[in-house]
C-alpha positions as CSV (number, residue, x, y, z in Angstrom):
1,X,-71.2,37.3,-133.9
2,X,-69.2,38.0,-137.3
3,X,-71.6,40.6,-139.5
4,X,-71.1,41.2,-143.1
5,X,-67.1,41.6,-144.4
6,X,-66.8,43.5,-146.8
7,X,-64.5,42.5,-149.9
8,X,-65.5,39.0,-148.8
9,X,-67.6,38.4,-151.6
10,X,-65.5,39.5,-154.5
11,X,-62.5,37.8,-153.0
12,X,-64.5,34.3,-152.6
13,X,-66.5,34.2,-156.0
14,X,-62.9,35.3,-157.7
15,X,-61.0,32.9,-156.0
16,X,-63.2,29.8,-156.1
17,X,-63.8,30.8,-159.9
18,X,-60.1,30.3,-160.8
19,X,-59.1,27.0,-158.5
20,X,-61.8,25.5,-160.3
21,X,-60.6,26.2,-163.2
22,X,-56.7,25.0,-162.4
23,X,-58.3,21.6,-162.7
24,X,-56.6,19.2,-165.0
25,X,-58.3,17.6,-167.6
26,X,-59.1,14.7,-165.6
27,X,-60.7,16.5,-163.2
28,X,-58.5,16.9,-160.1
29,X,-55.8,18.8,-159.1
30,X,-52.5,18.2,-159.9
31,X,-50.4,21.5,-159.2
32,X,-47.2,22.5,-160.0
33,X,-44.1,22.3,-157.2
34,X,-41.3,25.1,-157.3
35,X,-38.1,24.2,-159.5
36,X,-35.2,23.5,-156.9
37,X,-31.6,24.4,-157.1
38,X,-30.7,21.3,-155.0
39,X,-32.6,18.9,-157.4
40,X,-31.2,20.2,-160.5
41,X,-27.8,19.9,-158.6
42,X,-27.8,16.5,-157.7
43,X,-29.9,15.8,-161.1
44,X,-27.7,17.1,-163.2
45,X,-24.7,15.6,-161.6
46,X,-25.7,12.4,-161.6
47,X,-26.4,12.1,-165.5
48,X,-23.0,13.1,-165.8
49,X,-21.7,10.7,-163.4
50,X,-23.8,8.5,-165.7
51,X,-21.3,9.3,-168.6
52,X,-23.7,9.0,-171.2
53,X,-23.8,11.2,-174.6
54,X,-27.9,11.9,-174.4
55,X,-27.9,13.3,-171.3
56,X,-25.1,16.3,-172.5
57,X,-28.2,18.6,-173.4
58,X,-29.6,18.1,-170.1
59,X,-26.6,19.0,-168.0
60,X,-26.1,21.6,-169.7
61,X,-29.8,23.3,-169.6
62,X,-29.2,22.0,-165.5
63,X,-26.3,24.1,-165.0
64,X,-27.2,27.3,-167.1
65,X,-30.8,27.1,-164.8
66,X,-28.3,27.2,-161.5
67,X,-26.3,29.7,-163.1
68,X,-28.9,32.3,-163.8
69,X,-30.8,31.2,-160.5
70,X,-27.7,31.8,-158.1
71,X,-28.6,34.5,-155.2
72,X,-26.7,38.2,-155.4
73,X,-24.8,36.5,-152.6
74,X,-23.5,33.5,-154.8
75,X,-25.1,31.2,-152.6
76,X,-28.4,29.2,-153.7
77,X,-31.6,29.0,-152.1
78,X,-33.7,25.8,-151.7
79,X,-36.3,27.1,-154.3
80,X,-35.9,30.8,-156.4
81,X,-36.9,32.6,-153.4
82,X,-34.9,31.0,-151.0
83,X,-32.6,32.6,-148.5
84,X,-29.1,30.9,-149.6
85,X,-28.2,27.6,-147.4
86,X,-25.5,25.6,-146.8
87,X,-26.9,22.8,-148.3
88,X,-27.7,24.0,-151.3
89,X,-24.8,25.9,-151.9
90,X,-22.8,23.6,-151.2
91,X,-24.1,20.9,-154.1
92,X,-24.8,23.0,-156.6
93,X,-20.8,24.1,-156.3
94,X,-20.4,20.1,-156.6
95,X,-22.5,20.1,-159.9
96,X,-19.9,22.6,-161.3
97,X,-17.2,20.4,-160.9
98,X,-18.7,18.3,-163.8
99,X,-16.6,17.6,-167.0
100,X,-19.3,19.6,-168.9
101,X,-19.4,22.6,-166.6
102,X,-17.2,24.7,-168.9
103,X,-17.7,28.1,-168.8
104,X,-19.2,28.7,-165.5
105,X,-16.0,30.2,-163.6
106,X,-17.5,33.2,-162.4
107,X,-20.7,31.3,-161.2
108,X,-17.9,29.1,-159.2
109,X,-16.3,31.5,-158.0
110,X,-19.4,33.5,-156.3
111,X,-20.3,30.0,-154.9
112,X,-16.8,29.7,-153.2
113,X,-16.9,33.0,-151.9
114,X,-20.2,32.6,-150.4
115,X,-19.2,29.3,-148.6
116,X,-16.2,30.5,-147.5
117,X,-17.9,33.5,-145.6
118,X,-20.6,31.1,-144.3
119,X,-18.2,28.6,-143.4
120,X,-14.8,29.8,-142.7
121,X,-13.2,28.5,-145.2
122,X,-13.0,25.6,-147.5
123,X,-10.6,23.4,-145.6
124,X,-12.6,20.4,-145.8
125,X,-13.1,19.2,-142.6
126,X,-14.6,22.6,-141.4
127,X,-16.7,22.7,-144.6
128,X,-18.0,19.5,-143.4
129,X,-18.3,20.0,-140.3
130,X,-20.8,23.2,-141.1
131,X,-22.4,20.8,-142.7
132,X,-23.0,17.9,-140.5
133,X,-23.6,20.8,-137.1
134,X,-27.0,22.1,-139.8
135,X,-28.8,18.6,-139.3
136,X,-27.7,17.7,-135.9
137,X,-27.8,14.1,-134.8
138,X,-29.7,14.1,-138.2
139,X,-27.6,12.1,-141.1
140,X,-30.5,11.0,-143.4
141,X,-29.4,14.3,-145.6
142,X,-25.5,15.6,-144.2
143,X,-24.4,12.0,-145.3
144,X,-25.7,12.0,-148.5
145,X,-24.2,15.5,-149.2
146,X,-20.8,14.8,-147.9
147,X,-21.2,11.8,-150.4
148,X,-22.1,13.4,-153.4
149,X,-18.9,16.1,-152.2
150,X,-16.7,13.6,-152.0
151,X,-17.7,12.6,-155.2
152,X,-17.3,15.7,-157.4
153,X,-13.6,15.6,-155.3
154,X,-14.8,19.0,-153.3
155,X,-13.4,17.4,-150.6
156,X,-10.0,16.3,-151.1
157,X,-8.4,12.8,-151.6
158,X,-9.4,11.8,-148.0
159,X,-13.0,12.8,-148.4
160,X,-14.7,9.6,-147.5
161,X,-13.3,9.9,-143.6
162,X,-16.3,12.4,-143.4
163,X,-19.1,10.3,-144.6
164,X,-20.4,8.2,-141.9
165,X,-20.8,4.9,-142.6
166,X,-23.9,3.6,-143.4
167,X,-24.7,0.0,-142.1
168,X,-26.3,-0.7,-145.2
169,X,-26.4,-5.0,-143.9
170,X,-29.4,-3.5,-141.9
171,X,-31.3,-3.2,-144.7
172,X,-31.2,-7.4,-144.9
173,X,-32.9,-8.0,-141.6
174,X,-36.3,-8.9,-141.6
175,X,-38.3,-5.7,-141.2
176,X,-40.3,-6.9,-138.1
177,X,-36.6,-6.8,-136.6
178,X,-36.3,-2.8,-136.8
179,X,-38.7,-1.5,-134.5
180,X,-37.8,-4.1,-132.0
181,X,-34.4,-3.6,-132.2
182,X,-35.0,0.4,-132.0
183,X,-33.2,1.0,-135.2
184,X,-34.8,3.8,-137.2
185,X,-34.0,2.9,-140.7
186,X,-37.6,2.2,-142.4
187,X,-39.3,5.2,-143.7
188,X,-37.7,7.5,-146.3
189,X,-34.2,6.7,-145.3
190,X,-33.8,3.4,-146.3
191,X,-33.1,3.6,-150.0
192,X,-30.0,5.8,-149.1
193,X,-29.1,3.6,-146.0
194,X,-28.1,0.9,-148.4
195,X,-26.8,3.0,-151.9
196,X,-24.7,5.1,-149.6
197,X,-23.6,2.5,-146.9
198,X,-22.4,0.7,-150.7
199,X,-20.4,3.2,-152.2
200,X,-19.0,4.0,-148.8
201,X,-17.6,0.5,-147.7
202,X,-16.6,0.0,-151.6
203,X,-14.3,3.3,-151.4
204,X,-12.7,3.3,-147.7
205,X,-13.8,-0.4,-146.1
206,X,-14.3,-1.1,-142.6
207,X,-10.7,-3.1,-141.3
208,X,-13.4,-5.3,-138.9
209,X,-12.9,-8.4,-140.6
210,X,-16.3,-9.9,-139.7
211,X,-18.1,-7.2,-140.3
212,X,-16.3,-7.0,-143.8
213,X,-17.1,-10.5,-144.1
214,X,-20.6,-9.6,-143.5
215,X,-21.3,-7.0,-145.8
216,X,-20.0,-9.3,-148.4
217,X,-22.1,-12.0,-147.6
218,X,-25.5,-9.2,-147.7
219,X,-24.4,-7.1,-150.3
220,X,-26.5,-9.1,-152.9
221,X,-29.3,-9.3,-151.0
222,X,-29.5,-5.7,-150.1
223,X,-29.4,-4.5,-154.1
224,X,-32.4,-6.5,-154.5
225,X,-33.7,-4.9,-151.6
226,X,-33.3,-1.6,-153.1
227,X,-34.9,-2.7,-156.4
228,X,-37.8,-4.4,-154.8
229,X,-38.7,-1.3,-152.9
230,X,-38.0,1.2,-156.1
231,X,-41.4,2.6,-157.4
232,X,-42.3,1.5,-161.1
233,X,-41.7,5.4,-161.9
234,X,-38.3,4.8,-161.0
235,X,-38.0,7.6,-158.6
236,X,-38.1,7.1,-154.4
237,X,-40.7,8.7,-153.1
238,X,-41.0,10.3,-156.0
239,X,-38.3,12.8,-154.9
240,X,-35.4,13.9,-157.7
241,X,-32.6,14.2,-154.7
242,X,-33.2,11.0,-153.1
243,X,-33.3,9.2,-156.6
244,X,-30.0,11.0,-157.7
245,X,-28.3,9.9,-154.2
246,X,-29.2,6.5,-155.1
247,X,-28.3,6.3,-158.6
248,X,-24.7,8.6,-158.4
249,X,-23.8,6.1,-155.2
250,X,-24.6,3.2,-156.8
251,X,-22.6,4.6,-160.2
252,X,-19.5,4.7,-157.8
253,X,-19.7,2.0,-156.5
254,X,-19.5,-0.2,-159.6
255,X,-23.5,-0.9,-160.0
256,X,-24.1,1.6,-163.2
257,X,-25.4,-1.1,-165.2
258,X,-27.6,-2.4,-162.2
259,X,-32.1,-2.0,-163.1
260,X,-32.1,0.8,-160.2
261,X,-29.7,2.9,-161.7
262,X,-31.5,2.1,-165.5
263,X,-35.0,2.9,-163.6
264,X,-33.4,5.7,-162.0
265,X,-32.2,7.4,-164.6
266,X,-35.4,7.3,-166.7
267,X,-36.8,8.8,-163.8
268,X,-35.0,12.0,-164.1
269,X,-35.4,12.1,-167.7
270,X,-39.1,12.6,-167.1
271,X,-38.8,15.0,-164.2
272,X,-36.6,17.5,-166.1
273,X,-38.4,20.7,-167.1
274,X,-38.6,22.8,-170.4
275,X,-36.0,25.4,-168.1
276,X,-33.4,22.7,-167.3
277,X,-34.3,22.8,-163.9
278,X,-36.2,20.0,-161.5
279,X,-38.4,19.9,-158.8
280,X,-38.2,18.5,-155.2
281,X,-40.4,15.9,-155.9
282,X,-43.2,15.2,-159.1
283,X,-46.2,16.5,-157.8
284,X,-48.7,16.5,-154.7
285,X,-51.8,15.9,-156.7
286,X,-53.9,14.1,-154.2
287,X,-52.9,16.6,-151.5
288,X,-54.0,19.3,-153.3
289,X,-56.9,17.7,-154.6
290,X,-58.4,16.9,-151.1
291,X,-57.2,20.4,-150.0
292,X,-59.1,22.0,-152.8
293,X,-62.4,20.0,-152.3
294,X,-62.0,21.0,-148.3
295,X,-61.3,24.6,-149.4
296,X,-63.9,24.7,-151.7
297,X,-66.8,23.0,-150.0
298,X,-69.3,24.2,-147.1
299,X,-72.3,22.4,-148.7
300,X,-72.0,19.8,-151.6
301,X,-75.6,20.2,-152.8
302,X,-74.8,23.7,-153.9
303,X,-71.1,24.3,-154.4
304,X,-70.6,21.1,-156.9
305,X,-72.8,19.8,-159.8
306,X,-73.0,16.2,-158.6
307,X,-71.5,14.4,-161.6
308,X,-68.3,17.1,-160.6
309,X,-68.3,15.7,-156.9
310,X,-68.8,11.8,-157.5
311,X,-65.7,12.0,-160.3
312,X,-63.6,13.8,-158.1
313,X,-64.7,11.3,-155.3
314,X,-64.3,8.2,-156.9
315,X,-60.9,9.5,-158.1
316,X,-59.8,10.5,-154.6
317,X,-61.0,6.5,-153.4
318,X,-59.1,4.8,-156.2
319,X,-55.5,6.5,-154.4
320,X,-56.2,4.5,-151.5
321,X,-53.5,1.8,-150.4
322,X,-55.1,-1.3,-150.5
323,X,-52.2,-3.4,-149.7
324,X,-49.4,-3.3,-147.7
325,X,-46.5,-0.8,-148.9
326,X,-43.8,-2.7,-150.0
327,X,-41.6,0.5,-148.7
328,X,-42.6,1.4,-144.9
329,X,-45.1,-2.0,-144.7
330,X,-48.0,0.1,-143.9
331,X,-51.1,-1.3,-143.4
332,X,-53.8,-0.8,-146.3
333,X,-56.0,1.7,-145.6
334,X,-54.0,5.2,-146.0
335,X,-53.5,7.8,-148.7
336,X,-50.1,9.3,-149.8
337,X,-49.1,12.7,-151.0
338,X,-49.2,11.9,-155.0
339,X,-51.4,9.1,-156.7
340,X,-48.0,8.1,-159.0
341,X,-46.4,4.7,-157.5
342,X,-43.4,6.6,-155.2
343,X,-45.8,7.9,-152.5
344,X,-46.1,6.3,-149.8
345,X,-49.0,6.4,-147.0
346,X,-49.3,9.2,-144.1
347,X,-51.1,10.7,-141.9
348,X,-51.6,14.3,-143.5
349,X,-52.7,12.9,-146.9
350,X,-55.0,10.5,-144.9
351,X,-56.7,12.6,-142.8
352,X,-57.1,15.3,-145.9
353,X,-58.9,12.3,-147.9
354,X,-61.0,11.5,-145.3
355,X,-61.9,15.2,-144.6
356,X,-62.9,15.0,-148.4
357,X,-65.0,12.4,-148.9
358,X,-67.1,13.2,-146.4
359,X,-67.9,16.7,-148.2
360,X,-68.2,15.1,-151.8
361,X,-72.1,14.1,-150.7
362,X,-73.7,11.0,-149.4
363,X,-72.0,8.4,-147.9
364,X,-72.7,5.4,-150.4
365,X,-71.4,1.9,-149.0
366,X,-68.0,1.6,-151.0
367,X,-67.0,5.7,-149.6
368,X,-68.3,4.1,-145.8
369,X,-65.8,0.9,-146.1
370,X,-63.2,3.3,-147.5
371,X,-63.5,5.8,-144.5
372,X,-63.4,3.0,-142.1
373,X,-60.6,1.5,-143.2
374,X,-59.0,5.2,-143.2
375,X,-60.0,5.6,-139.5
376,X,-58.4,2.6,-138.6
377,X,-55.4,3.3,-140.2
378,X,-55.3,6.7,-138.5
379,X,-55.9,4.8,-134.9
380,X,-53.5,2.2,-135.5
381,X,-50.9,4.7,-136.2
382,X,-51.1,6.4,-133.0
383,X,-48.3,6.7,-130.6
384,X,-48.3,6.3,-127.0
385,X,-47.8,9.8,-126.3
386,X,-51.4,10.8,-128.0
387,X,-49.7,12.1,-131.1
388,X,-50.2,11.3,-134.5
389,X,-47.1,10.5,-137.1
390,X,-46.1,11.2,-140.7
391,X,-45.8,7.5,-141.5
392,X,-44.8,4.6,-139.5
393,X,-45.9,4.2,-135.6
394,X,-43.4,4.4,-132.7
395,X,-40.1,6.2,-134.6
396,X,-40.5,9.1,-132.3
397,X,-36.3,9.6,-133.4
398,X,-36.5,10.3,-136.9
399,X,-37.4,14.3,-137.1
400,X,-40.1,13.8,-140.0
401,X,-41.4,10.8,-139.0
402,X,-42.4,11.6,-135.3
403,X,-45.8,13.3,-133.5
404,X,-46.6,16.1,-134.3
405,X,-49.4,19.3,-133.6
406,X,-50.7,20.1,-137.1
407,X,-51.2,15.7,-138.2
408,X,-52.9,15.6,-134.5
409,X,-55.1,18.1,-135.6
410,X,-56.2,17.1,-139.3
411,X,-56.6,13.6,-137.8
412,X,-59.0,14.9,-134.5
413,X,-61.2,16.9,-137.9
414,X,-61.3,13.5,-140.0
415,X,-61.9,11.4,-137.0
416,X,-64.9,14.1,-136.1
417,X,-66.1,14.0,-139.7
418,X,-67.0,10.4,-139.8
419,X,-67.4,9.7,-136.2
420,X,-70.9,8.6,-137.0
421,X,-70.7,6.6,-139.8
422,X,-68.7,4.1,-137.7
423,X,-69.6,1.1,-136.0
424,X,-69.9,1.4,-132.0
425,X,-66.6,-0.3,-131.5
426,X,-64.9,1.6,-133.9
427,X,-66.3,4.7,-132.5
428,X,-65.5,3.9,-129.2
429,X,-62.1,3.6,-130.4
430,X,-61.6,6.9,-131.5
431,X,-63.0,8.4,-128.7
432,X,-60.3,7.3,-127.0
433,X,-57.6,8.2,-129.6
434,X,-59.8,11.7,-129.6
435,X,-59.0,12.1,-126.2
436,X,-55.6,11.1,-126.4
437,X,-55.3,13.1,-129.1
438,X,-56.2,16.2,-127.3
439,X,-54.3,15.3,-124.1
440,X,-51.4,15.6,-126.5
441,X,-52.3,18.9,-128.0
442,X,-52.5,20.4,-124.3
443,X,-49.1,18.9,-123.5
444,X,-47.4,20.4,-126.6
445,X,-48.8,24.1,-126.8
446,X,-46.2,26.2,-126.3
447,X,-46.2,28.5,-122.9
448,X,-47.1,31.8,-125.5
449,X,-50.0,29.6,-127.3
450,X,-48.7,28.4,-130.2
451,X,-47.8,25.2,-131.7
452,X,-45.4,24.5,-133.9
453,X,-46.0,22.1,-137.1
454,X,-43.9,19.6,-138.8
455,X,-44.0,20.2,-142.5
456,X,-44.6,23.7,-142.5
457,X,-41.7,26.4,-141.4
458,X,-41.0,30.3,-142.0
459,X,-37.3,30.9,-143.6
460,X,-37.3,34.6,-141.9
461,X,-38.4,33.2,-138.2
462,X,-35.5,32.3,-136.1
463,X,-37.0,29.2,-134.9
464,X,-37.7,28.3,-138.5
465,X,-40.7,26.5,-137.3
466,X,-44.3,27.9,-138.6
467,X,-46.2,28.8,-135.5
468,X,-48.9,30.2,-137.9
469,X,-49.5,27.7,-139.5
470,X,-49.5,25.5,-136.6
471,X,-51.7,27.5,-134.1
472,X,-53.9,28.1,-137.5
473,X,-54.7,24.1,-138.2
474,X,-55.2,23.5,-134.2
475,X,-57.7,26.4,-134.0
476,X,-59.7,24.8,-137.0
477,X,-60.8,22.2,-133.9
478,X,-62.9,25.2,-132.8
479,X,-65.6,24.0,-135.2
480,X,-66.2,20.5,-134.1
481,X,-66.4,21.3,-130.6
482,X,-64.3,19.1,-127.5
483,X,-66.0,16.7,-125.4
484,X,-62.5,15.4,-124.0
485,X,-61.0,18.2,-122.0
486,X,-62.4,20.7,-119.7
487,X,-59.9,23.3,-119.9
488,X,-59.5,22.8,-123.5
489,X,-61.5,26.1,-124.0
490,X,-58.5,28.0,-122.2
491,X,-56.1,26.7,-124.2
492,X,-58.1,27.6,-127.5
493,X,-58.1,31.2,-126.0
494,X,-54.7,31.3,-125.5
495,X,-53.8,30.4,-129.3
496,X,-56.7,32.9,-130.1
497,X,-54.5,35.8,-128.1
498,X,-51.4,34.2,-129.6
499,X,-52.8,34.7,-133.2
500,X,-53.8,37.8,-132.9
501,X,-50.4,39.5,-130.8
502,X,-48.8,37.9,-134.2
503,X,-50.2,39.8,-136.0
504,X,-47.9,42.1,-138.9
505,X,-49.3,45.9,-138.3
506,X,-49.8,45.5,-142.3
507,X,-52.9,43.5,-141.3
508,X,-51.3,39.7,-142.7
509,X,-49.7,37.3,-141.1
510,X,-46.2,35.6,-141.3
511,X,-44.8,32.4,-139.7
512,X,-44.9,35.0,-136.4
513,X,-45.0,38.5,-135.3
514,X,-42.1,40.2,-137.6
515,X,-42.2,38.1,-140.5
516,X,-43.0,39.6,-143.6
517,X,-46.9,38.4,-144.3
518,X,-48.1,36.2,-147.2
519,X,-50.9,35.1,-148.7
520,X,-50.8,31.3,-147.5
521,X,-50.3,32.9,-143.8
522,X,-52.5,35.3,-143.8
523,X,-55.2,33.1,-145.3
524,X,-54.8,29.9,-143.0
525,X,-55.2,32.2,-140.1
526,X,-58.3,33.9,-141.8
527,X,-59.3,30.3,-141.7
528,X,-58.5,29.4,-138.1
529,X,-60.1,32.4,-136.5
530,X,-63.5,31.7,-138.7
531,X,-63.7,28.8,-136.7
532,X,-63.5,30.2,-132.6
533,X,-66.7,32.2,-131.4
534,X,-66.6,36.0,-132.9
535,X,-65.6,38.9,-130.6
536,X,-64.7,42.4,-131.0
537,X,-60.7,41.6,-131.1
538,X,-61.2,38.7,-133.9
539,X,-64.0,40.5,-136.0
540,X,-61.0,43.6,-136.4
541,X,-58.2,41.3,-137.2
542,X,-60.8,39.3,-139.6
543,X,-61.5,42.8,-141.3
544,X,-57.6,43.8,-141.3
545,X,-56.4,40.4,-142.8
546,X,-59.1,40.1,-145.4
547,X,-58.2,43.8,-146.1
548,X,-54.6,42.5,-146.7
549,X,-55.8,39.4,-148.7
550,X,-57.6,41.1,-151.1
551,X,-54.9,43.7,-151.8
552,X,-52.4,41.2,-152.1
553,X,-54.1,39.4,-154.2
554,X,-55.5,42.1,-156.4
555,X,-59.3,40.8,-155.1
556,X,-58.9,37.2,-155.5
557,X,-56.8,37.4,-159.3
558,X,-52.8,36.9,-158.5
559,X,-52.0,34.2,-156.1
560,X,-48.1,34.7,-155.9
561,X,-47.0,31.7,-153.8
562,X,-44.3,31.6,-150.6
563,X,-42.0,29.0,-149.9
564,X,-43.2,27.8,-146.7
565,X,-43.3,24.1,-147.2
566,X,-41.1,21.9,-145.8
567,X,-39.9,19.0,-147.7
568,X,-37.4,15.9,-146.0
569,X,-34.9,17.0,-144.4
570,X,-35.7,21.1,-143.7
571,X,-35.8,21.6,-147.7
572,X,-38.0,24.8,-148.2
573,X,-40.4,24.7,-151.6
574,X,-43.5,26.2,-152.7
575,X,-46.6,25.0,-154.4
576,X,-48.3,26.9,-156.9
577,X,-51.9,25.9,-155.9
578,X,-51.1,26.5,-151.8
579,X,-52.0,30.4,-151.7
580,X,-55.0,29.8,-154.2
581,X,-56.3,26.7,-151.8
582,X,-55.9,28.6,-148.8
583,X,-57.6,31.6,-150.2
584,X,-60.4,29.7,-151.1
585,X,-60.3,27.8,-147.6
586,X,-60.3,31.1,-145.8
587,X,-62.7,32.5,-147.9
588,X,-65.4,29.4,-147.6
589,X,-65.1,29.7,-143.9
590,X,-65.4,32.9,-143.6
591,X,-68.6,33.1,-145.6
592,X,-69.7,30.6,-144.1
593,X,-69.4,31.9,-140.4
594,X,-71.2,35.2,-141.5
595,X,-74.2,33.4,-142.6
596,X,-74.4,30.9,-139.6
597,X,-74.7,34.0,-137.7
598,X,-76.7,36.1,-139.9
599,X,-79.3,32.8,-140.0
600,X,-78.9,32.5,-136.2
């Protein structure tokens, strides 16, 4: 049983009082994503690679915003309150060997200094080297930094022997071709797959004559690949370091005066902000939107006016993907991260929007149909191990597009949410992916109890990997109950001990045990354990963490975020709206547990 908390109340009325009110004008949430060193880097130096007398203001106001934003240890961080990276370190020193970065020598010089402790030295081969050994057998992001190195001549005259080769002719295949060839280049790698693989062959070609021959025969066909898959905001996926890759690849390679380069560049006209600095990407508004709505609501009839819950409803229906993507070919049916023309479909944003509607009140026929076709999407995405991926079935490879604990978890909720809204066949079909699902869970919880996410990490854990916030979203399965696994229960009970060993003596939560604690932590585990069955161990971690929480947050007023995100290619960023969502979330549950116990 979980009695009475106290502080709960103050911390949920204050709380719930201001997310409302960080509505936009149109009724949803739109957020606001942390500026990021590594986007004004590659931003900035693109425009200049652009060579065009508008943008001098801009690269200017980019490279004072890295200036003052460069760590005490010269390096730079990923977003303001990032640990310095190689990474981003090493392309923000790039964007200062622009014409226009006059001025700046001490700024360089602390970069240099930086890298050279990190790395050794600046010799490049071991600089890129100490690049390359950060992402592994990962080059969807060490090739494209290498490239824009090479570039800005941080590399030496011979710097294009250390960018891989991209075979952009892939890219001209008929898409059906990649998955049964086993060639992972769909997803968000493929506009850098060809703009890359371009400026690559046209600076250092391959000596194979027939495979010069057939790049030369493909390389028209694969621009108007590009362009047919480029958003009508200009930007891939929405996201300022991918589009700048493009655009500064395709600059080099004789294509400036090409429409993705024109689009491109438009694109990070509009992304720039007042500062001079840009964000990872423009925004996660449906995400947040259907995190808010799940944070917010226990029961519709009382938390929402109704004219509040159909607008933000019919808003969250029009962002579903009626069509198939033109960029990963997914299926209609799924939501993306952002409702602007770069997002593309996934699981999280899917099962979030699924979660939603079936809070926002009753289930009219258009919301059903939408559901179903959401469900379906979610089944069909499936892979054969019981998992569920970001995007695209079967690409088990690619390290963001693969199964994963936290999307088989949110998908196992929405699944449970409208379970009986479906038709018999269609619920017979997700009780089998349910109990795939599950099997896969099992399989994947970590000998101590955890489970590590995908898009969530911890910069101060070793492992990098957010176990908290893992362990947190497989917990919130607790509440639905589990019909496919008899020793499920012992494996909740496990991450239940788990949780609770992690936690700081301060009474929050990090990424694990050791961690310094934050409000998004602290809060989605709050949430997690409102979910299990009350005992004497959780109700006194409960009382500790909301202790923290309300401290922290000066009872439910300041909502300081933490960069815990995880954006392509390990790239940390924070979200303004996270720790106020998951206060709310924690908050709502909480509340909620105490009076389905004080009624039963």
């Amino acid at each position: 049983m979980l009695p009475p908390l106290p502080g709960l109340a103050e911390l949920h009325t204050n709380a719930r009082r201001s997310l409302l009110a960080a509505r936009n004008s149109q009724g949803h949430w739109e957020g606001e994503l942390s500026s990021s060193a590594l986007s004004t880097a590659t931003a900035l130096f693109t425009l200049s690679q652009s060579k065009q007398s508008r943008h001098a203001g801009l690269i200017h106001g980019g490279l004072r915003w890295l200036a003052d934003t460069q760590n005490a240890d010269g390096g730079w961080g990923d977003t303001t309150k990032s640990l310095s990276n190689i990474s981003t370190t090493a392309l923000c020193w790039a964007a200062f060997g622009v014409p226009e970065a006059k001025g700046f020598d001490d700024t360089v010089t602390k970069a240099e200094t930086w890298l050279k402790t990190t790395a050794g030295t600046l010799e490049p081969r071991i600089l890129a080297k100490t690049i390359v050994d950060r992402y592994g057998k990962d080059r969807t992001f060490s090739v494209p930094i290498l490239t824009m190195l090479t570039l800005a001549d941080r590399l030496g005259p011979f710097g294009w022997q250390y960018v891989l080769q991209l075979a952009f002719e892939l890219a001209a295949l008929p898409y059906q071709w990649f998955q049964w060839l086993r060639m992972p280049v769909v997803s968000y790698a493929l506009p850098a797959l060809i703009a890359i693989g371009h400026v690559r062959h046209h600076h250092c070609p391959t000596w194979n004559p027939l495979l010069r021959l057939i790049r030369r025969i493909v390389h028209a066909r694969t621009l108007r690949k590009l362009r047919e898959i480029q958003p009508t905001t200009g930007g891939y996926l929405e996201a300022t370091p991918l589009t700048s890759f493009v655009c500064m690849s395709l600059i080099a390679s004789g294509q400036a005066n090409g429409p993705v380069v024109a689009e491109g560049i438009r694109f990070l006209e509009r992304s720039v902000r007042p500062d001079g600095s840009w964000p990872i990407d423009t925004n996660l508004s449906t995400w947040v939107t259907t995190l808010s709505v799940n944070a917010l609501i226990q029961d519709p009839t009382i938390e929402f006016p109704e004219l509040e819950r159909l607008r933000i409803r019919q808003w969250i229906l029009n962002q579903q993907y009626r069509e198939v993507h033109p960029y990963t070919h997914a299926a209609p049916g799924g939501w993306a991260w952002t409702n602007l023309s770069g997002g593309v479909p996934d699981a999280d944003d899917t099962a979030g929007a699924l979660l939603a509607l079936s809070k926002l009140g009753p289930v009219d026929e258009q919301t059903r149909q939408a559901a179903t076709a959401g469900v379906q999407w979610l089944a069909n995405l499936q892979n054969a191990d019981g998992g569920i991926p970001t995007f695209c079935k079967g690409w088990t490879g690619l390290p963001f597009d693969r199964s994963s604990a936290d999307l088989t978890a949110h998908t196992l909720l929405a699944w449970a949410a409208w379970h009986d809204h479906l038709d018999p066949a269609l619920q017979s079909t997700v009780q089998v992916a349910s109990r795939k699902g599950i099997d896969y869970l099992i399989r994947m919880q970590r000998p101590d109890g955890a489970w590590a996410p995908l898009w969530f990490g911890n910069q101060h854990s070793t492992e990098v990997a957010n176990l908290t916030y893992g362990t947190s979203r497989v917990l919130r399965l607790a509440k639905v109950g589990c019909r496919f696994a008899e020793s499920w229960t012992i494996h909740m009970q496990k991450a239940i001990t788990w949780t609770l060993d992690n936690q700081n003596p301060d009474g929050g939560w990090g990424g694990r045990a050791g961690t310094p604690s934050s409000i998004e932590e602290t809060s989605l585990t709050l949430e997690g354990l409102a979910c299990v069955t009350a005992t004497k161990e959780t109700e006194v971690a409960i009382r500790q963490g909301l202790t923290w929480l309300n401290k922290h947050t000066s009872e439910g007023t300041q909502f300081p975020p933490s960069p815990i995100g995880f954006y392509f290619a390990n790239l940390w960023y924070y979200e303004t709206l996270y720790p106020l969502i998951y206060v709310n979330a924690a908050t709502s549950s909480l509340a909620h547990a105490v009076d389905r116990t004080s009624v039963s």
